[in-house]
Structure formats: structure tokens, C-alpha cells
N, C-alpha and C positions, 0 to 999 in steps of 0.2 A: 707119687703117693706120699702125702704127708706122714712124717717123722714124727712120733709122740713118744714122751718121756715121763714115766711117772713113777714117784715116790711115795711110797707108803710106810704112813708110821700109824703102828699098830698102839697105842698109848698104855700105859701100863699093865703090861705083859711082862716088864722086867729089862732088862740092859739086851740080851740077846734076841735079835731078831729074826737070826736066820730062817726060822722054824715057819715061818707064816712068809716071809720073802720066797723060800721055794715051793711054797705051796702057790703064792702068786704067779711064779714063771710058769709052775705046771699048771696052770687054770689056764693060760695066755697061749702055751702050747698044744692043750686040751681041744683050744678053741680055731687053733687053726693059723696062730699068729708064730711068727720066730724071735722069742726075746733077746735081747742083748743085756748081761746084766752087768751094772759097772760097780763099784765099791759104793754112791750113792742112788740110783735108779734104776730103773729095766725103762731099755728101750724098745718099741714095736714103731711097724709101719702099717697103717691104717690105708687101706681103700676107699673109704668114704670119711668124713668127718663125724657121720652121724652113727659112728661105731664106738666114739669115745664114752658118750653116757654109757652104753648097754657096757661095755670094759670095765670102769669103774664099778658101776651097780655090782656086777658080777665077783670081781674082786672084794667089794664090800661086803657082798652078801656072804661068800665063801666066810671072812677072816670073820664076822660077825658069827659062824655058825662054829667055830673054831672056839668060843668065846672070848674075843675081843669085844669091849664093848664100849671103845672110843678109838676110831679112824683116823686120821689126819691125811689127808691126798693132794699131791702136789703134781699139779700135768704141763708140761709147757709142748707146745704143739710147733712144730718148722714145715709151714705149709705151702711151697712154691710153687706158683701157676706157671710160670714164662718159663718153664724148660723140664723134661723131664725130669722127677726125681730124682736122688743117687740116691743107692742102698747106704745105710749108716757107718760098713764096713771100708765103703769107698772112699765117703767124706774123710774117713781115719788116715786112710793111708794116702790119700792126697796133704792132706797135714802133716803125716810125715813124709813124705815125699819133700815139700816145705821145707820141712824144719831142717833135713840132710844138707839142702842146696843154704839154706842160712848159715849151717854150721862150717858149710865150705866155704862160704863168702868170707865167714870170721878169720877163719885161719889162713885165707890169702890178706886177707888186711892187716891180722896183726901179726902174722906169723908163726902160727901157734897151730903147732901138729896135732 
């Protein structure tokens, strides 16, 4: 299942955004998706690719009805054919899975507990 990430800036609304960011995750959760939300984006995983317009519109259409009345949406999509997906949870902890065995490699190399 393709991995999609998207950023939404809601444009002059003021310095805080929280307010229309968890209205986003609850529209995405509403709809049936599980977001993951990071300090810059909410991530979901899409079943088909042709879900991303209708996500967006919908997201637009909500923050728009909120009065926002300048959007900016930023989506980057990780779309793998040659092997089953992994959930986004897994990809994380395989990274740090990584990162423990590099942090071992370090402190046989240079000594350093």
C-alpha cells in the first residue's frame, strides 16, 4: 500500500496551527485512514492511489469551511510495487533497529561506551 505524507499550511490563520492540523487527522480518521502525525506532516497509507485527490479535496474542503482561505499542500507519495508494503511504524523501527547496530559498530571501533 502506498505511503503518503502530507503537509498542510493553512496560510494566515496566524503562527498556530494546531487547531486545523487536528481537525485534518480527525477528517482522515473519520474517513477510515490511521494517521501518523510527525512534528512536520501526518502520514496515511492509501489502498489505491486514486484516493489521494478525493484526501486532499476533502481536507481542503473541511479547512476551507473553517475559514481558511489560502491552502498550501505538500504530498510526497513512497509507492512500491516489487514487494509488499511495510506499515510506516515498521519502516521506523527498522531505522532504528539500524541506527542501535551502527551505534555498536562505533563504540567497538573507537572504544567509546
Amino acid at each position: 500500500m502506498p505511503t503518503v505524507s502530507i503537509k498542510v499550511i493553512p496560510v494566515g490563520v496566524g503562527t498556530s496551527l494546531s487547531r486545523y492540523i487536528a481537525r485534518v487527522v480527525a477528517l482522515l480518521e473519520e474517513n477510515g485512514y490511521k494517521p501518523i502525525v510527525t512534528p512536520d506532516n501526518t502520514v496515511v497509507q492509501v489502498r489505491d492511489l486514486s484516493e489521494i485527490g478525493v484526501i486532499v479535496r476533502k481536507i481542503h474542503d473541511e479547512l476551507y469551511s473553517m475559514g481558511v482561505t489560502r491552502i498550501v499542500t505538500l504530498v510526497t507519495i513512497d509507492d512500491r510495487r516489487d514487494r509488499e508494503e511495510e506499515l510506516p511504524q515498521e519502516k521506523v523501527q527498522r531505522v532504528l533497529q539500524k541506527l542501535e547496530e551502527e551505534r555498536q559498530r562505533i563504540r567497538e571501533v573507537h572504544g567509546v561506551m
